[in-house]
N, C-alpha and C positions, 0 to 999 in steps of 0.2 A: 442137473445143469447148474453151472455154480453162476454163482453173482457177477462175475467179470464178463464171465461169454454173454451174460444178457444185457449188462452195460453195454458193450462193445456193440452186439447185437442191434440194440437200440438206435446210437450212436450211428449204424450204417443204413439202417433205414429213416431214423432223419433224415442224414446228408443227402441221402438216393431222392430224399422226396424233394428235398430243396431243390436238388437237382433239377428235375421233371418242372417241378415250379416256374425257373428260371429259363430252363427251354421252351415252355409252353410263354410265356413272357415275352424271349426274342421273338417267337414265332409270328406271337400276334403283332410286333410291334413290325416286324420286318414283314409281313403279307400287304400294308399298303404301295411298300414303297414294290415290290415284288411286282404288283398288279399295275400301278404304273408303266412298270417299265415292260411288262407285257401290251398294255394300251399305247404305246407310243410306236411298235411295230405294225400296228391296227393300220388300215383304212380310216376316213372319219365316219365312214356310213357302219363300219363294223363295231365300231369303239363306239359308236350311240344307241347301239339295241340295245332293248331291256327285254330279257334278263342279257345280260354280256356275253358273248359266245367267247367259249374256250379255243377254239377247232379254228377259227376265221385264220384267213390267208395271211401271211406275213407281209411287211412292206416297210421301203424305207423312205416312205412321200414324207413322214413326219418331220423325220431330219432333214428332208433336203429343205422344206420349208423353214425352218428353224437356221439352217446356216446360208440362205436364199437363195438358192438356186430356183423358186421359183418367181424369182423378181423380187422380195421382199427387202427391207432392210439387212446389214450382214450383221450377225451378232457378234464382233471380234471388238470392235472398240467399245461395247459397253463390257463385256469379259474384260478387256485389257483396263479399263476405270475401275471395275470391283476389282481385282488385283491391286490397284496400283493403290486404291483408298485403306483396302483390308490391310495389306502388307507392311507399307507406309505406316496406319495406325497403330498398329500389333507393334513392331519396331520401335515407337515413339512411346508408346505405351509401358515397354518392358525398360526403356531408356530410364522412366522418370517412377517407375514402379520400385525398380530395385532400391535402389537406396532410400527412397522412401521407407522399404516395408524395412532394411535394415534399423534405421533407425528408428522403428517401430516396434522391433524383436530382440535383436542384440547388443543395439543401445538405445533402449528406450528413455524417450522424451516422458518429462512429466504429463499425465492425464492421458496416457498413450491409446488406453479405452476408449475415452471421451472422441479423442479425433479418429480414432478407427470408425465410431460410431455418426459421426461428423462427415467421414467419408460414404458412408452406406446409405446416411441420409438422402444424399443427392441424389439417387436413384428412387427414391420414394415422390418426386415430381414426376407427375404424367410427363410424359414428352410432349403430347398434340399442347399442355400448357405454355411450353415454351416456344411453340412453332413460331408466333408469329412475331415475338420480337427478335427473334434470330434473319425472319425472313427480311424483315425491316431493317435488321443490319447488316445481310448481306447487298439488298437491293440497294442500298445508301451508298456502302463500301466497294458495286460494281462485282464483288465475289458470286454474282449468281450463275448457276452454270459453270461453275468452277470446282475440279474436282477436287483441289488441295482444303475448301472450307468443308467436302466432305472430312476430307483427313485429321483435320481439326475438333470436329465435334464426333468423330470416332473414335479419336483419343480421350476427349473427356469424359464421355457417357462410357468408357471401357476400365479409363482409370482407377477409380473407386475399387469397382470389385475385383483388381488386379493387386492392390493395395492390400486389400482383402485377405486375397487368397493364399498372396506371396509372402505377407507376413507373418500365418503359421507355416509356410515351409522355409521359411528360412529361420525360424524359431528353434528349429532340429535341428541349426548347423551345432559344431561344437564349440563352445567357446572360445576352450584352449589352442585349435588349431589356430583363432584369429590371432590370440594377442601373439601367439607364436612366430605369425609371419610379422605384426608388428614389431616386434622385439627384434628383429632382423631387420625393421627400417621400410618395410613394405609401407604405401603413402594408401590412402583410403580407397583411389580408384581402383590400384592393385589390388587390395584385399577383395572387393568387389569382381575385379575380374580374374583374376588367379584363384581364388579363395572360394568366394562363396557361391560365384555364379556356378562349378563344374561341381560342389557339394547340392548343390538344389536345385540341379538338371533339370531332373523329372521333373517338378513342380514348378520350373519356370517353361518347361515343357508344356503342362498341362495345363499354363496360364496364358500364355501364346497361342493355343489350339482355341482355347473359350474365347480369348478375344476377334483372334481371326473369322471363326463362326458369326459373330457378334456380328461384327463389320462388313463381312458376306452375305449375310441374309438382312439386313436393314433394310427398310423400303420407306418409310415415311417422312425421313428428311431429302432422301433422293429422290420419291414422286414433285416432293413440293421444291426445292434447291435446285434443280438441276431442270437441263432442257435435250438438246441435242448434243452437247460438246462434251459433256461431265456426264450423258446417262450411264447406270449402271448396270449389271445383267439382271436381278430384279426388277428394274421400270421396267427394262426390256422384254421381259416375261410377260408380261400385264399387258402387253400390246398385241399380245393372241387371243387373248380375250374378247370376243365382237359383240354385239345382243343380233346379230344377224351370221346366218350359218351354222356351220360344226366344225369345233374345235379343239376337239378332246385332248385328239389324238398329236396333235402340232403341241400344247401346254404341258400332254404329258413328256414329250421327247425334251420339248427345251427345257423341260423344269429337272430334267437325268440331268440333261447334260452339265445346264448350270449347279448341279449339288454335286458333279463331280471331283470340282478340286478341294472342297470340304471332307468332304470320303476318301480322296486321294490322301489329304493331310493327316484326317484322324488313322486310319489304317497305317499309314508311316511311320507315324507318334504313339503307337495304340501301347506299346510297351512300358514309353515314359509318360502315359499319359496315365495307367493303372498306376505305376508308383507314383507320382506327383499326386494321384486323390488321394491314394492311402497314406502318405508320406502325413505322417502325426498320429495318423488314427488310433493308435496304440501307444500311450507310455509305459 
């Protein structure tokens, strides 16, 4: 057997085991959300035995309690506030992100390090530190219960690590192509939206999807911020929670439903979302 076939050899049962590795990984990661959404077909008398029956009857009491059909609150205006706070954010975020990280990458400012590092910092403050003079200055300023102060501090707490991200993907544009549309008279927006924005799709792709998630799944400026008019579909989850009864089964439906249009988005994005990570990884 020569030296190449056992290189090769080798080489194939690596990859196979990575493989196995990597499957055995999604598995584990994907059996909660899996059992989930098995327990939200449950009964709540079936979905609280222990050990959990597999076999238990099917049923759709959990969603109808979750969108109210059994008198409950409707879950649509706090879905339609996470949209409107995540969307809004994500949006306002990628506004003030891109030319940021341009001129982070392809014309970098002196010390360009230093405030890259400057921006990541902010994220290094606990949040619960900053609760209360935020709350202080929404209740001062009448913004409480207001969902557009969510949108505002969605944008900043997302900022940073959008700054982040987008300025090694736009660090792989090519140069030449820029000064080339300059040289043709292109004004800075345009080079930004002709130029760079459809060169670092993916990775403005895959900066939009992180913030969106971001801004979807928050919960502890919108428990404390918000009341009835600005809730969002997170508070709204939290209020199946009782210390009286069983509630499994209703927490598990709402908690599908609400991770739907996160799963909707990344599965959409799943494409540009693989090249915007990888987008650098390699020079």
């Amino acid at each position: 057997m020569s030296s190449t076939t056992v290189r090769t050899g080798g080489r194939f049962r690596g990859g196979a085991g990575l493989g196995l590795v990597a499957w055995l990984a999604g598995i584990v990661f994907f059996l909660p959300i899996a059992w989930m959404a098995l327990t939200s077909f449950h009964s709540e008398a079936d979905a609280a035995t222990n050990p959990p029956s597999f076999t238990a009857a099917l049923t759709l009491d959990g969603y109808r309690e979750f969108f109210g059909a059994g008198g409950g609150a409707s879950p649509w205006p706090a879905l339609i506030n996470s949209t409107v706070a995540s969307v809004a954010s994500t949006l306002l975020v990628l506004l003030l992100a891109l030319p940021a990280a341009y001129a982070l990458s392809i014309r970098p400012v002196k010390k360009w390090t230093d405030v890259l590092f400057f921006f990541l910092s902010t994220k290094m403050l606990p949040v619960v530190a900053g609760l209360l003079p935020i709350y202080l200055f929404a209740k001062n300023t009448d913004l409480l219960d207001n969902i557009w102060l969510l949108v505002i501090l969605y944008t900043s707490m997302n900022l940073p690590i959008a700054v982040w991200m987008m300025q090694s993907f736009l660090a792989e544009v090519p140069v030449a192509i820029i000064e080339a549309a300059r040289v043709d008279g292109a004004k800075l927006p345009t080079v930004l939206a002709r130029v760079v924005a459809p060169i670092a799709l993916p990775g403005i792709a895959a900066t939009s999807l992180i913030c969106f998630i971001f801004s979807w799944n928050e919960l502890l400026f919108a428990r404390v911020l918000t009341g009835v008019v600005a809730e969002t579909a997170p508070v709204f989850l939290t209020g199946f929670i009782t210390s009286q009864g069983l509630f499994l089964a209703k927490v598990c439906a709402a908690s599908l439903v609400i991770s739907l249009p996160v799963l909707a988005a990344g599965f959409a994005a799943q494409d540009k979302l693989v090249q915007g990570l990888s987008l650098g990884a390699v020079k």
